[in-house]
C-alpha positions as CSV (number, residue, x, y, z in Angstrom):
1,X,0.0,0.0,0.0
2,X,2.9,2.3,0.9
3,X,4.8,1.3,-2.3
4,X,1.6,3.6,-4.0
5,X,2.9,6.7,-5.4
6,X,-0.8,8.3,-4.3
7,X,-0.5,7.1,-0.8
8,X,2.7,8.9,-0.4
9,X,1.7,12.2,-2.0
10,X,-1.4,12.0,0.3
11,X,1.0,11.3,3.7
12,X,3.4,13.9,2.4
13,X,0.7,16.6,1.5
14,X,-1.0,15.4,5.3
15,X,2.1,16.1,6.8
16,X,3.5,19.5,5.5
17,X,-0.6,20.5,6.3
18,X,-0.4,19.2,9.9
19,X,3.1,21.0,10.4
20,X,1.7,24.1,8.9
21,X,-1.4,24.3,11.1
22,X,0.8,22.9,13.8
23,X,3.0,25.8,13.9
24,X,-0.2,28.4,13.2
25,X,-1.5,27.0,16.2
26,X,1.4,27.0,18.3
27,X,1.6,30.9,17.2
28,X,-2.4,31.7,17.3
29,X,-2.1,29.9,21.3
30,X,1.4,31.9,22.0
31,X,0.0,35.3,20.8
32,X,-3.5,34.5,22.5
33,X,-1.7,33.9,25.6
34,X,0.9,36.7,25.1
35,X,-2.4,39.1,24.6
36,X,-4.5,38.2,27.1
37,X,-1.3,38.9,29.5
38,X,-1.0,42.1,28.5
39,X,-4.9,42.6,28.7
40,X,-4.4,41.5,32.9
41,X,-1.5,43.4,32.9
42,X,-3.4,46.5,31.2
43,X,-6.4,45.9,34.0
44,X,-4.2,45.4,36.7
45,X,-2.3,48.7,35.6
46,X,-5.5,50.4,35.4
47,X,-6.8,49.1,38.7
48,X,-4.1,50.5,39.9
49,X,-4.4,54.1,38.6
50,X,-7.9,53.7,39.9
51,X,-6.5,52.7,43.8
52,X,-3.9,55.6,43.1
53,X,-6.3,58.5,42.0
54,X,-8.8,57.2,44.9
55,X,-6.4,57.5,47.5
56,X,-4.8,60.6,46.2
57,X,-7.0,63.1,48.3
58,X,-6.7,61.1,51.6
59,X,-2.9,60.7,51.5
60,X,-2.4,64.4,51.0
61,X,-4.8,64.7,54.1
62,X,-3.4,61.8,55.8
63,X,-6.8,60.5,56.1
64,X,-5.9,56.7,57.0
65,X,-9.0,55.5,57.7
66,X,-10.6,56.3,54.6
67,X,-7.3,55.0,52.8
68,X,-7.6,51.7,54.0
69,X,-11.3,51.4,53.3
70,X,-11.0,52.1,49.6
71,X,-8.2,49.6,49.7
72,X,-10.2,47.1,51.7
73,X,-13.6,48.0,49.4
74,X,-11.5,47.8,45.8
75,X,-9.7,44.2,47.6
76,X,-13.1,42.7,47.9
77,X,-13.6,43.3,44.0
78,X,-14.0,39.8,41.6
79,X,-10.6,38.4,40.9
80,X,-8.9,40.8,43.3
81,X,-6.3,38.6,45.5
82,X,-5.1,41.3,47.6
83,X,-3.8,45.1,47.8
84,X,-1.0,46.4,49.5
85,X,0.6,49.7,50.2
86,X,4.2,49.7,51.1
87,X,6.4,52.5,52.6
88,X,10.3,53.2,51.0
89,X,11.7,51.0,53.8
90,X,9.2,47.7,52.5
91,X,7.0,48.1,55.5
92,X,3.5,47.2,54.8
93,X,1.5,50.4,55.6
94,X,-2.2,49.5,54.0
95,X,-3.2,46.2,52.8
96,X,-6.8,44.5,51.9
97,X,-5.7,41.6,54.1
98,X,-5.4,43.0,57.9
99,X,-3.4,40.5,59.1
100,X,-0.7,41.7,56.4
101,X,-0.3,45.3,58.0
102,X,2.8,46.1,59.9
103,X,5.2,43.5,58.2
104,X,8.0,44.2,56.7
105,X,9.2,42.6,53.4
106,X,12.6,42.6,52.4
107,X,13.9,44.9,49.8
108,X,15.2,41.9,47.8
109,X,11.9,40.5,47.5
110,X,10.2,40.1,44.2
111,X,7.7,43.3,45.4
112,X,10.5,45.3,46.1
113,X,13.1,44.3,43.9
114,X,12.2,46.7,40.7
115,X,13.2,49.9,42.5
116,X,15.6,48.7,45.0
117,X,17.9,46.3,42.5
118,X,18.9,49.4,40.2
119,X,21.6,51.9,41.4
120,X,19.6,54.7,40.6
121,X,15.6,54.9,42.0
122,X,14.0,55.1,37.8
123,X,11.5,58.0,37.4
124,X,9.4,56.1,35.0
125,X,9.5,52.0,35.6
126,X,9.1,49.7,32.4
127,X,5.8,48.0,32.2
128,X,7.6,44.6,31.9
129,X,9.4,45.3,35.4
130,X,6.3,46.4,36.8
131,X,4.8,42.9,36.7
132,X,5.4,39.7,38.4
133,X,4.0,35.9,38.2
134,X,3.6,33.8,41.6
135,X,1.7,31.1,43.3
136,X,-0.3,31.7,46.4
137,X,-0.3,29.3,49.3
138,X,-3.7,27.8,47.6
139,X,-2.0,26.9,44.8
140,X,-3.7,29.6,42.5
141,X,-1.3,31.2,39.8
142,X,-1.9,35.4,40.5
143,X,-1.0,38.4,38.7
144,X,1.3,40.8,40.7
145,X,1.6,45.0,39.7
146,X,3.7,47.0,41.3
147,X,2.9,50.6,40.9
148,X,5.7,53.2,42.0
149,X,4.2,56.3,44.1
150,X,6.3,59.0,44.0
151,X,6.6,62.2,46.0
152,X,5.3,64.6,43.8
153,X,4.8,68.5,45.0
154,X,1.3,68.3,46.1
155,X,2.7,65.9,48.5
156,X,6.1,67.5,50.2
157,X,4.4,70.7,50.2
158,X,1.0,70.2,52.1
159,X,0.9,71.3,56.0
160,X,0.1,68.1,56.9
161,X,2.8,66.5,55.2
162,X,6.4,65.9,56.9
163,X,7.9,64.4,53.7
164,X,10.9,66.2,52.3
165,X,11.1,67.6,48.3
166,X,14.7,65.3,48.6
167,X,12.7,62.3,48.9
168,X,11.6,60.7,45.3
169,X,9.8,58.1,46.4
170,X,7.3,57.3,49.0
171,X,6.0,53.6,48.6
172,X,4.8,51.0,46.2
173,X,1.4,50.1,45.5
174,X,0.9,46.3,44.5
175,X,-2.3,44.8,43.3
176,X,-2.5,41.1,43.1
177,X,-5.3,39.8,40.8
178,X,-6.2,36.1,40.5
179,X,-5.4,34.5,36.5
180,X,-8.1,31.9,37.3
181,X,-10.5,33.1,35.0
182,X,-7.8,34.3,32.5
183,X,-6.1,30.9,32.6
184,X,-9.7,29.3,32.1
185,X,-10.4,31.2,29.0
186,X,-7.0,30.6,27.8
187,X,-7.1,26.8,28.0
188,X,-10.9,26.7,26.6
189,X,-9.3,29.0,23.5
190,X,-6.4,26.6,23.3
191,X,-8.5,23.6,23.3
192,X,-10.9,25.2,20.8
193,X,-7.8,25.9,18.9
194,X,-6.7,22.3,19.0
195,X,-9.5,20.5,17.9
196,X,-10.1,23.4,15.1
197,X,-6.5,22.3,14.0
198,X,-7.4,18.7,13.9
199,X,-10.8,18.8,12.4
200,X,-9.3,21.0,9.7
201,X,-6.3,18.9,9.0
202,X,-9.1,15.6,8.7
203,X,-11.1,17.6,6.4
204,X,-7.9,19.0,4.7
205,X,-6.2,14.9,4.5
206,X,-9.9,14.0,3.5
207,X,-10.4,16.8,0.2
208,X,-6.2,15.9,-0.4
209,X,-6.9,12.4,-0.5
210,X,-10.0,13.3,-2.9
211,X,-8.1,15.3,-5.1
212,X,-4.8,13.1,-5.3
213,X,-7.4,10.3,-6.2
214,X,-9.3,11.9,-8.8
215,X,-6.2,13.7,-10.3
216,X,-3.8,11.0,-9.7
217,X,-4.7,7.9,-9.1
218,X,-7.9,7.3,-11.1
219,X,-5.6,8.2,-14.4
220,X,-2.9,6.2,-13.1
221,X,-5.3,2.9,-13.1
222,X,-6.6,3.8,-16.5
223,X,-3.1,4.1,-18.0
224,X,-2.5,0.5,-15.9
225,X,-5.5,-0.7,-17.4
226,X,-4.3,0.6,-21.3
227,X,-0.6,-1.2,-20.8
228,X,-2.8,-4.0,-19.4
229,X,-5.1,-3.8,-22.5
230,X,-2.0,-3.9,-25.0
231,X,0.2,-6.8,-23.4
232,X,-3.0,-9.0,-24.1
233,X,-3.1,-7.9,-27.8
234,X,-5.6,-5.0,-28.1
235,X,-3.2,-2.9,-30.0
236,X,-6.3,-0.5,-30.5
237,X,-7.0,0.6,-26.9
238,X,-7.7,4.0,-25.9
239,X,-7.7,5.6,-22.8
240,X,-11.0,7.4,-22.2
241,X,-8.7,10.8,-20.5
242,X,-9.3,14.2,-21.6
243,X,-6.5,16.3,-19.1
244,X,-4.6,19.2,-20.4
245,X,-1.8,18.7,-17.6
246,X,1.2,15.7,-17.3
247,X,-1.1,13.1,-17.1
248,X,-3.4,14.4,-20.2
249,X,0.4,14.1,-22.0
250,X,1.2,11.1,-21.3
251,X,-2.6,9.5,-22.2
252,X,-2.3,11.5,-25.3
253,X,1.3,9.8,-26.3
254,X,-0.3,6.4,-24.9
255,X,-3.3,6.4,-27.7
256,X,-0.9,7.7,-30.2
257,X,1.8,5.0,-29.6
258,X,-1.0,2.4,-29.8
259,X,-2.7,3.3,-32.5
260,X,0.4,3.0,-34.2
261,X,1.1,0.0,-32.7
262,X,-2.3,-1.1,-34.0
263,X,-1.4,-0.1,-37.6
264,X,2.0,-1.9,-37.7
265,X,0.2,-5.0,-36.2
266,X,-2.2,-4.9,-38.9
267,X,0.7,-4.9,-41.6
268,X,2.7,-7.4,-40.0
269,X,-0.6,-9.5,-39.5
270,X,-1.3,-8.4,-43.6
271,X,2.0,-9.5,-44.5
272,X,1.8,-13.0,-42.4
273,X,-1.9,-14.0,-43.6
274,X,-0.2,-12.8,-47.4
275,X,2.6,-14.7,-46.6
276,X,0.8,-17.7,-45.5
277,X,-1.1,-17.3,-48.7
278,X,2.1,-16.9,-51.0
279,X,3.2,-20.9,-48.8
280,X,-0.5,-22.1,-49.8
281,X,0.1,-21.1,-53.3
282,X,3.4,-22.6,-53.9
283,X,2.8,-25.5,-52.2
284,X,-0.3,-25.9,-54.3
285,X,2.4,-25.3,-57.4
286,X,4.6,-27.8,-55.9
287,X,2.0,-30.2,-55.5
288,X,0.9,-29.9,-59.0
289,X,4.1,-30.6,-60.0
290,X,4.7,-33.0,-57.9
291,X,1.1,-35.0,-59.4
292,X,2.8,-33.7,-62.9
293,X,6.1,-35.3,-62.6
294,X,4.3,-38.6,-60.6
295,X,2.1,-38.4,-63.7
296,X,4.7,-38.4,-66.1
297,X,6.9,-41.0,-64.5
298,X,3.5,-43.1,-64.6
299,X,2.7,-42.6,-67.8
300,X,6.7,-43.1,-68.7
301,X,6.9,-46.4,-66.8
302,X,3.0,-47.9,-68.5
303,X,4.4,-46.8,-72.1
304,X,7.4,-49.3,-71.6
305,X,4.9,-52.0,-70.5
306,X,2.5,-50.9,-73.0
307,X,4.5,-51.0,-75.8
308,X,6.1,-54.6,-75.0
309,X,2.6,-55.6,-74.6
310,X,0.9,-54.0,-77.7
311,X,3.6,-55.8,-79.7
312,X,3.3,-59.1,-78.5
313,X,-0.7,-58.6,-79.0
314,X,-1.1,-57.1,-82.3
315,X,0.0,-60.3,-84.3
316,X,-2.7,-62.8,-82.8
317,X,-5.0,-60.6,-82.7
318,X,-4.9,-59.6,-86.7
319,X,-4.6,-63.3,-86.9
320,X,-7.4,-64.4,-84.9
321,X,-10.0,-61.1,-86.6
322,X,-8.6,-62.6,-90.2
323,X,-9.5,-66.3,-89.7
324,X,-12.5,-65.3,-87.6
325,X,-13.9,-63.4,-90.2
326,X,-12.9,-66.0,-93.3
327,X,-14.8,-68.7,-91.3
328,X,-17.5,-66.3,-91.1
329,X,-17.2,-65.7,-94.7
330,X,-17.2,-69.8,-95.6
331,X,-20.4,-70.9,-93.6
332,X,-22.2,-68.0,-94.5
333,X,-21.8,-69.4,-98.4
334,X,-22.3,-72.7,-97.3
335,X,-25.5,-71.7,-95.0
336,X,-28.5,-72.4,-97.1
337,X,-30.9,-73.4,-94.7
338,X,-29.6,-71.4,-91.5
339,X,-28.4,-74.1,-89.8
340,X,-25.3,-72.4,-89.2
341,X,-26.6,-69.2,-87.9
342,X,-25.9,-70.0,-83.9
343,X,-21.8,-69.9,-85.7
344,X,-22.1,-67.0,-87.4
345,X,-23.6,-65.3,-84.0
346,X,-20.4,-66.2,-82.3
347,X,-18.3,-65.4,-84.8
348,X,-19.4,-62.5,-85.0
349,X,-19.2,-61.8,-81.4
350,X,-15.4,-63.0,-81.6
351,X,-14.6,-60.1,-84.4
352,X,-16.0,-57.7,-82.7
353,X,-14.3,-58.0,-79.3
354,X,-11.4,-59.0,-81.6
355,X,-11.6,-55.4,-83.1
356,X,-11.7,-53.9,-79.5
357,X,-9.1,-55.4,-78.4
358,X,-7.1,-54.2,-81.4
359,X,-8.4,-50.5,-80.8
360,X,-6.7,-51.2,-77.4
361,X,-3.5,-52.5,-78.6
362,X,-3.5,-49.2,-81.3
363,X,-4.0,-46.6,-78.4
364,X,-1.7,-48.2,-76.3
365,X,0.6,-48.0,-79.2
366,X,0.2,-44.3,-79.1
367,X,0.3,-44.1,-75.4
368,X,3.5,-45.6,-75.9
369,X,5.0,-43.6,-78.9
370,X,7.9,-41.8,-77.6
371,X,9.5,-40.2,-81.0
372,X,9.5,-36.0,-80.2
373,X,7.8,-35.5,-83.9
374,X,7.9,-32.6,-86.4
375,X,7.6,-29.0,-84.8
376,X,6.9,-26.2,-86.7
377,X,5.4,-22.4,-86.1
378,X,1.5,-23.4,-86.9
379,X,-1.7,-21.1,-86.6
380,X,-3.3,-22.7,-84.2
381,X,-6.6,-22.0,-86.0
382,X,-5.5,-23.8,-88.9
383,X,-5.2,-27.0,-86.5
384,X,-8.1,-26.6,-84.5
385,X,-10.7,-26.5,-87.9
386,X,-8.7,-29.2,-90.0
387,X,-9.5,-31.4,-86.4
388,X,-13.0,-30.1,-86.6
389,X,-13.2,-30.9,-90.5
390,X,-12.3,-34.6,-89.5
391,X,-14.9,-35.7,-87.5
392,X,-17.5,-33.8,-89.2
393,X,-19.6,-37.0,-89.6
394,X,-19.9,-36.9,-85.5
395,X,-21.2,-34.3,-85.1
396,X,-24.1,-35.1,-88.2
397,X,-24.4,-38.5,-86.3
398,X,-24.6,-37.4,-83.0
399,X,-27.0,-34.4,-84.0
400,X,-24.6,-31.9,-82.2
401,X,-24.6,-28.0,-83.3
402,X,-20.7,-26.8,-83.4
403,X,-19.8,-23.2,-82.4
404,X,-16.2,-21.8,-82.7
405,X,-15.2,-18.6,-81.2
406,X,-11.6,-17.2,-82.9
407,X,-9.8,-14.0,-82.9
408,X,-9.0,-12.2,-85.6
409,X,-5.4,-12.0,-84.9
410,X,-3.4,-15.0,-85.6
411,X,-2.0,-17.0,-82.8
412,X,1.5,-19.0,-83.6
413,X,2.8,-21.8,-81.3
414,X,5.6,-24.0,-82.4
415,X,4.1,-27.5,-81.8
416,X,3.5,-30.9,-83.8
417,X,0.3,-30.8,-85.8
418,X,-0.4,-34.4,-85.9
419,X,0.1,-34.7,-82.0
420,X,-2.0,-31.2,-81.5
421,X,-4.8,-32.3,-84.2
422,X,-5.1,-36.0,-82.4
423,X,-5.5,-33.8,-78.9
424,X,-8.8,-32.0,-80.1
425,X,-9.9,-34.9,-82.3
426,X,-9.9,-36.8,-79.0
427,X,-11.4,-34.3,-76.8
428,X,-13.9,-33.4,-79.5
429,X,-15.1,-36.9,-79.5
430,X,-15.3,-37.2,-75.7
431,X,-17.2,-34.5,-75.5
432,X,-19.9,-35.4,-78.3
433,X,-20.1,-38.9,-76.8
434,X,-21.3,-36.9,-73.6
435,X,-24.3,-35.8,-75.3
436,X,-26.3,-39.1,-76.6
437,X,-29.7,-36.7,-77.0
438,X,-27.5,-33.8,-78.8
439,X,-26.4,-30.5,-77.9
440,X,-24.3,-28.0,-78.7
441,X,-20.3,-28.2,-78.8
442,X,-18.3,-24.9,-78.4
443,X,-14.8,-24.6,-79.4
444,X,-13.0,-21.4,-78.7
445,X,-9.8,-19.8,-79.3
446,X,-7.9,-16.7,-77.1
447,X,-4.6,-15.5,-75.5
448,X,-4.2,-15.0,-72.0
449,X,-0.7,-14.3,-70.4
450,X,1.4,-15.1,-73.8
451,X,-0.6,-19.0,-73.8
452,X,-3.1,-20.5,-76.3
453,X,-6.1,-21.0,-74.7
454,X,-8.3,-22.9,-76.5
455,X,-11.4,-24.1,-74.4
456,X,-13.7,-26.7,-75.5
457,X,-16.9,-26.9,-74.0
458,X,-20.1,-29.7,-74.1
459,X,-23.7,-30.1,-72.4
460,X,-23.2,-33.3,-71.3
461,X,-23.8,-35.3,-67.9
462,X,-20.6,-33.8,-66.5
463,X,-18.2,-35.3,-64.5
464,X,-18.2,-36.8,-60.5
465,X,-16.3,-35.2,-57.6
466,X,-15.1,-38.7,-57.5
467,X,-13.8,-39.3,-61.3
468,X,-12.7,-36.1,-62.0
469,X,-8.8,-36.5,-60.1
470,X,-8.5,-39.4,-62.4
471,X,-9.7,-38.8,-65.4
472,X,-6.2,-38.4,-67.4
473,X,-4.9,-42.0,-65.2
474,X,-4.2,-44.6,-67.6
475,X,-7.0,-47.4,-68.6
476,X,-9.5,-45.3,-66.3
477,X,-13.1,-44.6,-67.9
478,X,-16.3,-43.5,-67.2
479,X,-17.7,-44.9,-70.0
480,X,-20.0,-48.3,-70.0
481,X,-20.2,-51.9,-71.9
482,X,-16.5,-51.5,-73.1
483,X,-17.1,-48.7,-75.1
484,X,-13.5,-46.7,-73.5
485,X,-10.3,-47.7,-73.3
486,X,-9.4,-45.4,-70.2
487,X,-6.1,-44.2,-72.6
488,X,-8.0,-41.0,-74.9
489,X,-7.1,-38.6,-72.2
490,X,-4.0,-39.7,-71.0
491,X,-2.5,-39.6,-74.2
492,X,-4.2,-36.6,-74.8
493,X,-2.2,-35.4,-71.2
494,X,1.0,-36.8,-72.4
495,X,1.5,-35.0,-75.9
496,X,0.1,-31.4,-73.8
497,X,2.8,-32.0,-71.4
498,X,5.2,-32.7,-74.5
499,X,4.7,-29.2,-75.7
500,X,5.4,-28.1,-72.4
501,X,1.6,-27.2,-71.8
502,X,-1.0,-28.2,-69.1
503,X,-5.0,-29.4,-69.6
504,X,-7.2,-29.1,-66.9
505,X,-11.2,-29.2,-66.2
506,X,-11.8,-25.4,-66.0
507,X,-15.7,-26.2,-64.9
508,X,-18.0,-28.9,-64.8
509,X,-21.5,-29.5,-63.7
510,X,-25.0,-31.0,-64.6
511,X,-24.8,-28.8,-67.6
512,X,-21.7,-29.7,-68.9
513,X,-18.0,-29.1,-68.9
514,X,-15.4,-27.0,-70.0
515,X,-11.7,-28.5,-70.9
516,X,-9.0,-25.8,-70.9
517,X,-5.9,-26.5,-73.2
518,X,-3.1,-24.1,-73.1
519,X,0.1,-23.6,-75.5
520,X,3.1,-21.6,-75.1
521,X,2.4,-18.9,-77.7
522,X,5.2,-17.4,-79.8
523,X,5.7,-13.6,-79.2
């Protein structure tokens, strides 16, 4: 709690207030007591000129009766202690107390000693010598004034007078008044003063410790709270402080520093999420080429096996569709009244798989073809409608409309013709054979980012989630009752990558699909 830097502005302020009114009180109570002194001393003085001028008339008359009954009347006064008259020699001559008259006090005593310690009697005594401080035998603290009373002319010169004009002075006059009532009004001021100075310094800590806590410490926890706020990530944190001094500042420099921090998180975060992007897309890039280069080595490794294989096939098979078919030939002479017709079914049967099988054995001849071929600069247009001039008949078979889409400028890719002419042939074909109930075939032509594009779209069926990563695999068909080899596209994958191309599936759906071929184009 100490460790607080508002808990020690509070004690410090507390303190320097406490000393302050500590030493204004100490003052207020000295100079109270120091006035009210010199108020007793001022009534005592005055008491005295009173005693003085009353007894003035019966002294010159040497009246002694009437003396000592002023004194006695003026001794029984409130807060009176006593009255005393002495003579030059400290005999006491009148006093308010009887049993006082006729003693004689010593010279040296605190009643005499004013006049009779200086070498020289003074004509005027200072006030401060005048007065005295003593306890009585009850214990009360009284006020003693002693008043010179000198031998003025009136006095050495009236008949009744035997006092000498050599003689200054003739006696002292001492009034004694009780500080009871003084004292009582001096401690009640004091302790008034006291718990003043207390109350005020409580009031004072109190409105200190207010202040210091709505100035100091209350910004102090929201800038806390903001650092707070910013280690756990909210780089966008404002303090809600609107002060013009220090504190105002430092709030000020505190939401500037985070919103830049905010900002510079926001790039870095940019940067890492474009980063992380940039990693997705090259993996993605290695990944195709990885599935490219797996492809290839694929494809590499079957046309080994599928050329040993297509060799040692094609022989018998010609063989076997030759004498099937001159069997065929000889009963169906000799077949006048159909007795040979369940033959002739199965011979049939045996040519036509025969045939199939050799359609296999030719694609897997050129799957297997690995001679580079003749490249030349070709328009690419030229290519694309010889293809389409080809397998015109499909099209009129099929009853599928042909729409071709070209641009006006010529585009020029150094490629084989055959090889690119076999490509759209056989992705032509696929295409019409996905539309048994006709359609509409489109065949365009553009360049995009120095490739041939050519796209070549049908309104077939479309293909599955589930073929469609393995559509250019070897011997893999989606095609029923034997009518696909599973070979058309991947030879149609091979010669692409050949010309150092790519052919993907741009789209596909229940309303058809879209094969994207593209070409290095020649500047």
């Amino acid at each position: 709690m100490f460790n607080k830097v508002s808990v020690k502005l509070i004690l410090i302020l507390c303190a320097v207030v406490l000393v302050n009114l500590g030493f204004y009180s100490y003052y207020t109570i000295s100079k109270l007591k120091q006035d009210i002194s010199l108020a007793c001393t001022q009534n005592a003085l005055n008491l005295s000129d009173i005693v003085k001028k009353s007894t003035r008339y019966s002294m010159l008359l040497n009246k002694r009766e009437d003396i000592a009954q002023i004194i006695n009347t003026v001794g029984t006064e409130k807060g009176v202690y006593a009255i005393k008259v002495y003579n030059k020699d400290g005999l006491v001559a009148y006093s308010s107390d009887s049993s006082e008259v006729g003693k004689i006090y010593d010279v040296k005593s605190p009643s005499c000693s004013p006049c009779h310690s200086q070498p020289q009697l003074p004509s005027n005594l200072p006030l401060e010598q005048m007065v005295r401080y003593f306890w009585n035998k009850d214990g009360q603290k009284v006020l003693g004034l002693i008043n010179p009373i000198y031998n003025e002319k009136d006095c050495y010169t009236a008949e009744c007078h035997y006092h000498s004009g050599d003689v200054k002075l003739l006696g002292l006059l001492d009034i004694q008044m009780s500080t009871d009532r003084v004292d009582n009004v001096v401690n009640s001021n004091v302790s008034g003063i006291v718990t003043s100075t207390i109350i005020l310094t409580g009031v004072l800590a109190l409105i200190i410790a207010l202040f210091v806590n709505l100035m100091i410490n209350v910004p102090l926890k929201k800038i806390s709270t903001g650092i707070k706020e910013i280690s756990r990530g909210n780089m966008n944190y404002k303090i809600p402080l609107e002060s013009r001094d220090e504190l105002g500042v430092i709030v000020k420099q505190f939401n500037n520093m985070s919103t830049s921090l905010d900002k510079a998180y926001k790039e870095i975060k940019d940067w890492s999420e474009t980063l992380n992007m940039k990693v997705e897309e090259k993996n993605e890039e290695l990944k195709k080429i990885y599935e490219q280069v797996v492809q290839i080595e694929k494809l590499a490794s079957l046309g080994k096996l599928s050329a040993t294989v297509a060799h040692e096939l094609n022989n018998p098979l010609e063989g076997i569709l030759t004498y099937s078919k001159l069997i065929a030939r000889k009963l169906d002479k000799d077949n006048g009244t159909g007795q040979f017709d369940p033959l002739l079914k199965y011979l049939r049967l045996i040519s036509d798989e025969t045939s199939r099988c050799g359609r296999i054995v030719k694609d897997l001849l050129l799957f297997s073809h690995k001679e580079e071929g003749i490249f030349d600069n070709s328009n690419i247009r030229d290519i694309i409608e010889k293809s389409l001039m080809i397998i015109n008949h499909h099209f009129e078979i099929h009853k599928v409309r042909l729409l071709t889409h070209y641009p006006q400028e010529s585009i020029i890719v150094n490629c084989d013709r055959q090889r690119i002419e076999q490509v759209i042939v056989s992705v032509c074909i696929n295409g019409i054979e996905s539309m048994p109930d006709g359609g509409t075939l489109k065949v365009s032509l553009s360049s995009e980012n120095m490739y041939c594009v050519i796209r070549i779209a049908d309104e077939g069926k479309g293909i599955s989630d589930k073929d469609l990563p393995n559509i250019f695999e070897p011997f893999y068909t989606t095609k029923s009752n034997g009518k696909g080899t599973g070979l058309g596209l991947a030879v149609v994958y091979g010669i692409i990558q050949q010309h150092k191309g790519n052919v993907t599936v741009e789209s596909t759906s229940s309303r058809g699909t879209v094969f994207k071929i593209e070409l290095p184009q020649l500047s």
